[in-house]
C-alpha positions in Angstrom: 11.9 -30.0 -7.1 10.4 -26.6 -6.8 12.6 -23.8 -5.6 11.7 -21.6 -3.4 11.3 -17.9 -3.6 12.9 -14.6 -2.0 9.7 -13.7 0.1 8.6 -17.3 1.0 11.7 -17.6 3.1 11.5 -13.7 4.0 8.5 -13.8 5.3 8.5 -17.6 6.8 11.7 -15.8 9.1 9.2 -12.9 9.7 6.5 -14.9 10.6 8.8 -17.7 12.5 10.0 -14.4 14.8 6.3 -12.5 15.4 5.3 -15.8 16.7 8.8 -16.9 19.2 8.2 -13.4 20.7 4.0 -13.6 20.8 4.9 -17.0 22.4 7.6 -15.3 25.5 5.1 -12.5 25.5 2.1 -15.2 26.6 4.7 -16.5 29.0 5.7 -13.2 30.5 1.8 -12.1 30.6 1.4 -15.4 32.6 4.7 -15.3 35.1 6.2 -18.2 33.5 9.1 -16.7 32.5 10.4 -13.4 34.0 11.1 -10.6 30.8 11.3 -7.1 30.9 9.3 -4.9 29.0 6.5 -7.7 28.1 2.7 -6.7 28.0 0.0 -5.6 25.7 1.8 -3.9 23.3 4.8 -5.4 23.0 2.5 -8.8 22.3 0.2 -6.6 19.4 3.7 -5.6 17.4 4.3 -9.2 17.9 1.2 -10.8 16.3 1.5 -7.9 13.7 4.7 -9.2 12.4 3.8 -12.1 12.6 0.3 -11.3 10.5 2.8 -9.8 8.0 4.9 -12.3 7.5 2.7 -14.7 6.8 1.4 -12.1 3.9 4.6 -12.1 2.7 4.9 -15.6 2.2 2.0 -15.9 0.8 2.3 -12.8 -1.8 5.5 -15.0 -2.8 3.7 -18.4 -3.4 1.4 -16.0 -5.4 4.1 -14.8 -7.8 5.7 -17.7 -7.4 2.6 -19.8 -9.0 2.1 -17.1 -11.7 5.2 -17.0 -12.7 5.4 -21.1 -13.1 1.7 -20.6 -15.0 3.5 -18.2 -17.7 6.3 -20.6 -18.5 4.4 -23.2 -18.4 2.0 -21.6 -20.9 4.7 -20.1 -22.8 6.3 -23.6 -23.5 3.7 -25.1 -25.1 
Protein backbone atom coordinates (compact mmCIF):
# COMPACT_ATOMS: atom_id res chain seq x y z
CA UNK A 1 0.00 0.00 0.00
CA UNK A 2 1.56 3.27 -0.96
CA UNK A 3 2.04 5.85 1.75
CA UNK A 4 1.32 9.02 1.38
CA UNK A 5 3.44 12.02 1.56
CA UNK A 6 3.80 15.30 3.77
CA UNK A 7 2.51 17.73 0.97
CA UNK A 8 -0.15 15.45 -0.59
CA UNK A 9 -2.12 15.68 2.54
CA UNK A 10 -0.80 19.44 3.10
CA UNK A 11 -1.95 20.60 0.21
CA UNK A 12 -5.23 18.24 -0.25
CA UNK A 13 -6.26 20.30 3.40
CA UNK A 14 -5.24 23.50 1.47
CA UNK A 15 -7.07 22.78 -1.37
CA UNK A 16 -10.10 21.04 0.64
CA UNK A 17 -10.40 24.75 2.50
CA UNK A 18 -9.88 27.31 -0.79
CA UNK A 19 -12.66 25.48 -2.20
CA UNK A 20 -15.35 25.18 1.31
CA UNK A 21 -14.84 28.98 1.44
CA UNK A 22 -14.94 29.61 -2.71
CA UNK A 23 -18.12 27.47 -2.25
CA UNK A 24 -19.83 30.04 0.94
CA UNK A 25 -18.39 32.80 -1.03
CA UNK A 26 -20.70 31.66 -4.31
CA UNK A 27 -23.49 31.38 -1.75
CA UNK A 28 -22.99 34.70 -0.17
CA UNK A 29 -22.48 36.38 -3.78
CA UNK A 30 -25.93 34.76 -4.48
CA UNK A 31 -28.03 35.57 -1.00
CA UNK A 32 -28.23 31.99 -0.14
CA UNK A 33 -26.50 32.25 2.84
CA UNK A 34 -26.06 35.52 4.83
CA UNK A 35 -21.88 36.03 5.56
CA UNK A 36 -20.15 39.03 6.40
CA UNK A 37 -17.33 40.16 4.60
CA UNK A 38 -18.09 37.88 1.31
CA UNK A 39 -17.48 39.39 -2.27
CA UNK A 40 -14.90 39.55 -5.00
CA UNK A 41 -12.00 39.41 -3.22
CA UNK A 42 -12.56 37.50 -0.52
CA UNK A 43 -13.71 34.67 -3.35
CA UNK A 44 -10.11 35.46 -5.58
CA UNK A 45 -7.91 34.58 -2.08
CA UNK A 46 -10.22 31.71 -2.02
CA UNK A 47 -9.69 30.16 -5.48
CA UNK A 48 -5.95 31.15 -4.94
CA UNK A 49 -5.55 28.79 -2.16
CA UNK A 50 -7.19 26.65 -3.49
CA UNK A 51 -5.04 26.82 -6.96
CA UNK A 52 -2.15 26.34 -4.51
CA UNK A 53 -2.96 23.65 -2.90
CA UNK A 54 -3.66 21.63 -5.50
CA UNK A 55 0.15 22.53 -6.66
CA UNK A 56 1.22 21.35 -3.59
CA UNK A 57 -0.24 18.15 -3.89
CA UNK A 58 0.75 17.65 -6.85
CA UNK A 59 4.64 18.78 -6.32
CA UNK A 60 4.28 15.94 -3.66
CA UNK A 61 3.01 13.11 -5.94
CA UNK A 62 6.00 14.45 -8.03
CA UNK A 63 8.64 13.73 -5.49
CA UNK A 64 6.79 11.16 -4.29
CA UNK A 65 6.99 9.19 -7.78
CA UNK A 66 10.72 10.10 -8.10
CA UNK A 67 11.68 9.15 -5.12
CA UNK A 68 9.88 5.47 -5.59
CA UNK A 69 11.74 5.59 -9.35
CA UNK A 70 15.29 5.87 -7.49
CA UNK A 71 14.61 2.88 -5.11
CA UNK A 72 13.22 1.11 -7.47
CA UNK A 73 16.16 1.61 -9.75
CA UNK A 74 18.58 1.39 -7.02
CA UNK A 75 17.36 -2.19 -6.07
CA UNK A 76 17.92 -3.84 -9.03
Amino acid sequence: MRKFGKFEILGAAITTVGLMFLIMNVLAYFDVIPMAGAGFGSAIVSLLMATNGYMIMLFGIASNNAAAAAVAAAAQ
